[in-house]
C-alpha positions in Angstrom: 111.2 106.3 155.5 112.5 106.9 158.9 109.9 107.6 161.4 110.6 110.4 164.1 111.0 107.9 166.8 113.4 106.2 165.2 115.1 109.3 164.1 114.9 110.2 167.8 116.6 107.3 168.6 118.8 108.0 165.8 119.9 111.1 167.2 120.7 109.8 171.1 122.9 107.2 169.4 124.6 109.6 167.5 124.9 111.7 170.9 126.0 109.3 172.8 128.7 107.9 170.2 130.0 111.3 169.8 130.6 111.7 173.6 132.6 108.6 173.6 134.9 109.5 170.6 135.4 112.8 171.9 136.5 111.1 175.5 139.1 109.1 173.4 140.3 111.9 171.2 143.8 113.4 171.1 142.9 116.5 172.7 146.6 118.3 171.5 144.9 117.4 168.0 141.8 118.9 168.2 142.4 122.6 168.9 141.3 124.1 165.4 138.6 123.3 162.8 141.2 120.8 160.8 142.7 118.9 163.8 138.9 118.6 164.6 138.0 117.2 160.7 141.3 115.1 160.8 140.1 113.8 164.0 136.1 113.2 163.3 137.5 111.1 159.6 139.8 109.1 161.2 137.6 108.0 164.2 134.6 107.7 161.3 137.4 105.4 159.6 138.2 103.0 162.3 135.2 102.8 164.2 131.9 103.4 162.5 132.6 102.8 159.0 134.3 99.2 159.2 130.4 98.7 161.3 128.2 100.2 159.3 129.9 98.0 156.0 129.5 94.9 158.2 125.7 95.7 159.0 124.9 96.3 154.9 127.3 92.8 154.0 124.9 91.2 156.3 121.8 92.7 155.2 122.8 91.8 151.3 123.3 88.4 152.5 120.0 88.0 154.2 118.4 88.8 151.2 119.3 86.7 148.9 
C-alpha cells in the first residue's frame, strides 16, 4: 500500500511531469477535449510508458 507521503510525492511528480509535457505540446493541437486526449496518449506513448515498462523489466529481473 502506498503511504500518503509517497502518494504526496506521487502527485508533485505527476505535477511537475505534466508541466513539462504541456511546455512541449503542439499547442495548434490542443484546442478541444480530443486534440487534448490525442495529445495526453501520444506523449503517455513516447515518454512515460516505454519508462514505466523499463522500471517493471528491471524489477522482474531483480527478482528472480
Amino acid at each position: 500500500m502506498i503511504t500518503p507521503d509517497k502518494q504526496e510525492r506521487i502527485e508533485a511528480c505527476i505535477q511537475e511531469l505534466a508541466a513539462i509535457l504541456y511546455e512541449e505540446a503542439d499547442k495548434s493541437q490542443i484546442l478541444n477535449l480530443e486534440g487534448i486526449e490525442k495529445t495526453v496518449r501520444q506523449q503517455v506513448l513516447e515518454h512515460v510508458s516505454p519508462n514505466i515498462a523499463l522500471f517493471l523489466s528491471n524489477k522482474r529481473l531483480d527478482q528472480k
